[in-house]
N, C-alpha and C positions, 0 to 999 in steps of 0.2 A: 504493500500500500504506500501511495505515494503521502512525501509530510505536506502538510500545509505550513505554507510560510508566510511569516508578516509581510513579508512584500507582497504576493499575493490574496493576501487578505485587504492593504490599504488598495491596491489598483482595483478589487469591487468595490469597497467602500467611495472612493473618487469617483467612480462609473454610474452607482446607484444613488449614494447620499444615504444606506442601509448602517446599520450598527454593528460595532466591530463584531456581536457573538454571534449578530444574524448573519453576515457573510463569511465567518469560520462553517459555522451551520451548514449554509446553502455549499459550501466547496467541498466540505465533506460528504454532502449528499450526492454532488453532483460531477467525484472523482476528478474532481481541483479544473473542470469546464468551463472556464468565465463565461462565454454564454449560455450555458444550461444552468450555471447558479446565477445569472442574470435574467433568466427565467423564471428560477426557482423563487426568488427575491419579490417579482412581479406576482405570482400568484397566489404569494402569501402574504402580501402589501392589501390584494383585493379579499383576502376571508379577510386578514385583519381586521381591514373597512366595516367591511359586513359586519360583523362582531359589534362594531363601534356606531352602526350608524342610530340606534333608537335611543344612543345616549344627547340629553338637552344638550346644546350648545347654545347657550346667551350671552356670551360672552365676546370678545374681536377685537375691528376696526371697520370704521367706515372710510375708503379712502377714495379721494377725487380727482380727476384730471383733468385739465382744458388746454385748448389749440390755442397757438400763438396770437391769434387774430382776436381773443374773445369773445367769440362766436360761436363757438359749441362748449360742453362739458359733458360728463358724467360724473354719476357716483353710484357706487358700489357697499354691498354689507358683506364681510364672511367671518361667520361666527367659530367662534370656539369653546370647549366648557371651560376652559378657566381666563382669568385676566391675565395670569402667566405664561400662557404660551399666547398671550396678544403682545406680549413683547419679548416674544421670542425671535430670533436674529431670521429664522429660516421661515417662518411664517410671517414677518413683516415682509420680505422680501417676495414671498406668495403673493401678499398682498396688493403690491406697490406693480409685479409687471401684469396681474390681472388688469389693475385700474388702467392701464395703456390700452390692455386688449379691450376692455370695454370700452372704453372712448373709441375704436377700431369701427368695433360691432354696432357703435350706437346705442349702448344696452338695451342689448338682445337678449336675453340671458340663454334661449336653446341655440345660439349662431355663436356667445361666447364658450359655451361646454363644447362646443366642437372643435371650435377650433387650436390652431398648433401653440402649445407651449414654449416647444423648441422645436427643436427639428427631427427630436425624437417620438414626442408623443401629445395628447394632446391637451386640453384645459381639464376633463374628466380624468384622465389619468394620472397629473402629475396632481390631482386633488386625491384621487387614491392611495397615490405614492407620498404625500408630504402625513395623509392623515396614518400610514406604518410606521413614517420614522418620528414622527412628535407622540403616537400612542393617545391621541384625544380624537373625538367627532369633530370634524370640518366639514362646517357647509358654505355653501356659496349662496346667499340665502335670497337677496332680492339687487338688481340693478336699473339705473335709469339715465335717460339721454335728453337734454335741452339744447336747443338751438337758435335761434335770430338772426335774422337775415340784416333787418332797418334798427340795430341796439348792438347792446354787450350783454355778456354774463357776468353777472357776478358771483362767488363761491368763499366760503369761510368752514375751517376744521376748527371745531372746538376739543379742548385738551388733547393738542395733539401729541403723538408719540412720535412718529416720525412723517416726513415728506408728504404731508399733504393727508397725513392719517391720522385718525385721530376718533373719538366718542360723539361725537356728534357732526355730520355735514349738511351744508345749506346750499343750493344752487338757486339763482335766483334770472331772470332775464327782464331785461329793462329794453322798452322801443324808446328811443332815441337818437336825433342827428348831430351831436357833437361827437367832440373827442374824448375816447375811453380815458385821458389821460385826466380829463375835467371833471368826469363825474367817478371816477375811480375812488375816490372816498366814498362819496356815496353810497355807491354800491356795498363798499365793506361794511359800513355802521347798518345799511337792511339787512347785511346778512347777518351780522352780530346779533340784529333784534329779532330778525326769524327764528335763530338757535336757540335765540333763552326763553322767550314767547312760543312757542310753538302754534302759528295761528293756524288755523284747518282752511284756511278761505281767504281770498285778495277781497273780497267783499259779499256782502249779506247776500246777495243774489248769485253769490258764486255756491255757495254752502248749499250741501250734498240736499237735495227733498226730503230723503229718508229719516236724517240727520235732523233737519229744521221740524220737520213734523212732531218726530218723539221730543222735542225740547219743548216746543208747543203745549203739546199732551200735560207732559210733565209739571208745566213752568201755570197750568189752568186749572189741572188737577190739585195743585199746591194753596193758588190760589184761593178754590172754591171755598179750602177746609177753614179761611178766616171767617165767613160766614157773613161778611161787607155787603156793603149795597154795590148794585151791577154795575152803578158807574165809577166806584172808587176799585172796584176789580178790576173796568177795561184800565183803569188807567197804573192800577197795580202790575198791569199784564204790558202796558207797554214800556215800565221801564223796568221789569226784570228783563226781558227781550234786547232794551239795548243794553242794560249789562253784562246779560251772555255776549252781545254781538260785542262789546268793547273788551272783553275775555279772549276769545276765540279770532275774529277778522281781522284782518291785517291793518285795514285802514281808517276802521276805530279803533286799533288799538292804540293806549299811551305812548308813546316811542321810549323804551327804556334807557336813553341817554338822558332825557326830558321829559321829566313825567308831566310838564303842563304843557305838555301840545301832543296831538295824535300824530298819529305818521299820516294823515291825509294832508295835513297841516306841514308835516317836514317836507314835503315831498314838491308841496306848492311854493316853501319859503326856498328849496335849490333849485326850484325851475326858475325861478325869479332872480334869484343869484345869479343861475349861468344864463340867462335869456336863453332858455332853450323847454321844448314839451317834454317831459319824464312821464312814460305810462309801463306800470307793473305790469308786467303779462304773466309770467309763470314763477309759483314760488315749490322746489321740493326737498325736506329735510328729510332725513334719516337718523337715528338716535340708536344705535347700539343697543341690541336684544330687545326693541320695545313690543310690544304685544305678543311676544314667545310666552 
């Protein structure tokens, strides 16, 4: 029987990115073959998985990308079960050239699992192959893509870890005809107030039917039980309504730099600053493990 040698054990290890006892293992089994224990390594990366996949993962980074022009972005969720291996060297690094490939794909998310990681294998594989050698569930769990043609993007990582990763991300798109260089503050303080507000809505009429309905429901039902006369209700009813809406919307909400003025109010005091129109068109945050 032939010996296994450390030199032969580190050239799988440099090949696969596998652990030193799982590629003694695979050489052993596979009478010292680097590609049959580069086989051997891959099929036991996929039980591994398996094994691992029903375990929670709420854990990660959210991480974002945008093109040179300020015209497109993405952003990206892949979770993990612990906060430790979200700042682990080989899963940030998972992280960070996924976010390229999704600003690729546009976030796609079935067009990003397919496609090439490397040159070896593809987004679903090396998410098989990273989740053997860290020993935790990795998922890739949701992605998304904004664009503007007549504006900019704007995007903000909150606590970041590294390169644009981080616990909370915001992308935001703005119609506008100046220069990104003009309103490029701007942009950063909405997104800063998107992250910490989390509004569900650019405005009352943007806010889901479903959504307004059961607040409705709720907010009449609550009501009734003071047992008022019908006209001190309707008018109970319509300012609990704009306190949700001043809660929840973006453009009643307080602008948390300045809590005496709304961001409907900021928005009009920089267009007037820059002599130029500023209109919100798309706001989308992502917040690490939220509703897992």
């Amino acid at each position: 029987m032939n010996k296994i040698s450390i030199s032969g054990i580190k050239k799988l290890r440099d090949l696969t990115g596998a652990g030193f006892l799982d590629c003694k293992e695979a050489l052993e089994n596979c009478g010292l073959d680097i590609d049959k224990a580069i086989e051997f390594l891959r099929k036991k990366g996929v039980s591994t998985a398996q094994k691992k996949k029903n375990r929670t993962a709420s854990e990660g980074l959210i991480a974002i990308s945008k093109d040179q022009s300020n015209k497109e972005a993405s952003i990206i969720e892949i979770n993990s079960e612990t906060d430790f291996v979200a700042r682990n060297k080989n899963f940030q690094n998972f992280v960070f050239n996924l976010s390229k490939i999704n600003l690729d794909q546009k976030g796609n998310l079935d067009k990003l699992m397919k496609s090439k990681y490397n040159n070896e294998e593809n987004v679903s594989d090396a998410l098989t192959n990273l989740i053997s050698k860290i020993g935790e569930n990795l998922t890739i769990r949701r992605c998304k893509y904004i664009n503007i043609d007549n504006g900019f993007i704007g995007t903000y990582v909150h606590n970041v870890e590294k390169d644009d990763m981080g616990k909370i991300g915001v992308l935001l798109s703005v119609k506008t005809d100046i220069d990104f260089s003009l309103i490029k503050d701007f942009l950063k303080k909405m997104c800063m107030h998107i992250a910490a507000t989390n509004p569900i809505a650019i405005s009352s009429s943007n806010i889901d039917e479903y959504i307004l309905k059961k607040e409705k429901e709720f907010q009449l039902e609550e009501i009734k039980k003071s047992g008022k006369a019908q006209a001190i209700q309707k008018k109970m009813f319509t300012g609990k309504m704009n306190k949700y809406f001043n809660e929840v919307v973006l453009l009643d909400q307080n602008f948390v730099m300045d809590d005496n003025i709304k961001i409907s109010q900021f928005i009009e005091k920089n267009s007037k600053e820059l002599n130029a129109s500023i209109e919100i068109k798309k706001i989308i945050r992502f917040k690490v493990g939220e509703e897992i």
